[in-house]
C-alpha positions as CSV (number, residue, x, y, z in Angstrom):
1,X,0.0,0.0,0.0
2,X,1.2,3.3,-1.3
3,X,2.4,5.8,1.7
4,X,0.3,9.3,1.5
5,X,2.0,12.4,2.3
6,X,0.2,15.4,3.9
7,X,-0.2,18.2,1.5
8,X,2.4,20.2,4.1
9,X,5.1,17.8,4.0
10,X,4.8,18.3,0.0
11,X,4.8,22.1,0.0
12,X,7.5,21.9,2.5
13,X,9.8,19.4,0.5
14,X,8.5,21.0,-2.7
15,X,9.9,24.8,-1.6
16,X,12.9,23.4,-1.1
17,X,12.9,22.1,-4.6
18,X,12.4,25.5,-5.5
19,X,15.3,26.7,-4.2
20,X,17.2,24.0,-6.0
21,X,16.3,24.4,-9.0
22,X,17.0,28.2,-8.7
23,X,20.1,27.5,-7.8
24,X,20.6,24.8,-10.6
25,X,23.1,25.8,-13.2
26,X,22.1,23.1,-15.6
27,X,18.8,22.2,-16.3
28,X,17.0,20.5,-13.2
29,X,13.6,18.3,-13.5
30,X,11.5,15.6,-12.3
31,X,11.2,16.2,-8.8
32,X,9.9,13.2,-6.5
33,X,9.5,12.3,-3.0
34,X,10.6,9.1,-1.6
35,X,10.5,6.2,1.1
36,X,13.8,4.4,0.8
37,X,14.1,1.4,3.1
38,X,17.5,2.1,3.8
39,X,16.2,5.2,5.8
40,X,14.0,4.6,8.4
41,X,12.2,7.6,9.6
42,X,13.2,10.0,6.6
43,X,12.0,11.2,3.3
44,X,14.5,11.5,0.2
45,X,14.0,14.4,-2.4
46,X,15.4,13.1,-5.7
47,X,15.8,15.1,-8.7
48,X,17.7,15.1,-12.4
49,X,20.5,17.6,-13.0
50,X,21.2,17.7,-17.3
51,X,24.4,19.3,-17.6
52,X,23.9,20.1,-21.5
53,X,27.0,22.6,-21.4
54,X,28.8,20.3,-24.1
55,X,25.1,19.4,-26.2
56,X,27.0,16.5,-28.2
57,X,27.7,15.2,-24.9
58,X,24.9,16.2,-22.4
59,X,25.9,14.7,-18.6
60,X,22.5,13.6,-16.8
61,X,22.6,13.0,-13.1
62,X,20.3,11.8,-9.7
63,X,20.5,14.4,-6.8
64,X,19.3,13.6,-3.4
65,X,18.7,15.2,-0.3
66,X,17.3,14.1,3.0
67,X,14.5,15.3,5.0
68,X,12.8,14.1,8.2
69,X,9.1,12.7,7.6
70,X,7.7,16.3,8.6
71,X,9.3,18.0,5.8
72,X,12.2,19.6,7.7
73,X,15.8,19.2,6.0
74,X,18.2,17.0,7.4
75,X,20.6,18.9,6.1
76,X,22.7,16.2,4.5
77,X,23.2,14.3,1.4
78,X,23.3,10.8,0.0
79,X,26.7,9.3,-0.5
80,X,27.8,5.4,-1.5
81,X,30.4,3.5,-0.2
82,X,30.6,2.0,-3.3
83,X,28.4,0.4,-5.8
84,X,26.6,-2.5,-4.4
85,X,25.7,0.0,-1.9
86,X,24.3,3.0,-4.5
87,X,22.0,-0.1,-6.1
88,X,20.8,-1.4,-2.5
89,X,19.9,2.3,-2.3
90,X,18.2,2.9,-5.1
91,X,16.3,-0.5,-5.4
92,X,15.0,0.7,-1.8
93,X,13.5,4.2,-2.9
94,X,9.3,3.8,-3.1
95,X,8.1,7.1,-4.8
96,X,5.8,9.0,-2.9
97,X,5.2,12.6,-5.2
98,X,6.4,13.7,-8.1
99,X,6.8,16.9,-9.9
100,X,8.4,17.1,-13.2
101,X,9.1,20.9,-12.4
102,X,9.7,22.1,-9.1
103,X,8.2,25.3,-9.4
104,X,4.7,23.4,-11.1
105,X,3.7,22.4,-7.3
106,X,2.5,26.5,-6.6
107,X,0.3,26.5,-9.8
């Protein structure tokens, strides 16, 4: 059964991604809440940063960032020891929310 999320926790996590993506200097989308089961007790924001500053060659990457199951930031980061443990990670992420653009969630 699929987790529902207070509409407060999502305008909280959601400003946030607001911030982000103002602050994004390449092209940041698809913004989505998240369970992981690698987390207890926390909510992971996870996003897509497109670097297309070389566009024969564009760079496309997963951000994360932590927040507790109120909507407050953690303040920290996801970070792999090494590869087995980015894929347990990932494989544990149950999406909760998602926004293709961050600033969409105020319209």
């Amino acid at each position: 059964m699929k987790k529902k999320l207070k509409q407060s926790v999502i305008t909280a996590i959601m400003d946030r991604a607001v911030e982000i993506n103002k602050a994004c200097k390449e092209q940041c989308r698809d913004f989505e809440i998240m369970l992981s089961r690698k987390r207890e007790n926390s909510l992971i924001l996870r996003w897509i940063s497109i670097d297309i500053s070389n566009e024969d060659n564009p760079v496309q990457q997963y951000r994360y960032e932590c927040f507790q199951t109120d909507g407050t930031s953690q303040l920290c980061s996801v970070h792999y020891a090494d590869q087995e443990e980015a894929n347990e990670f990932i494989w544990s992420l149950e999406p909760l929310y998602h926004q293709q653009f961050a600033i969409d969630h105020k319209l």
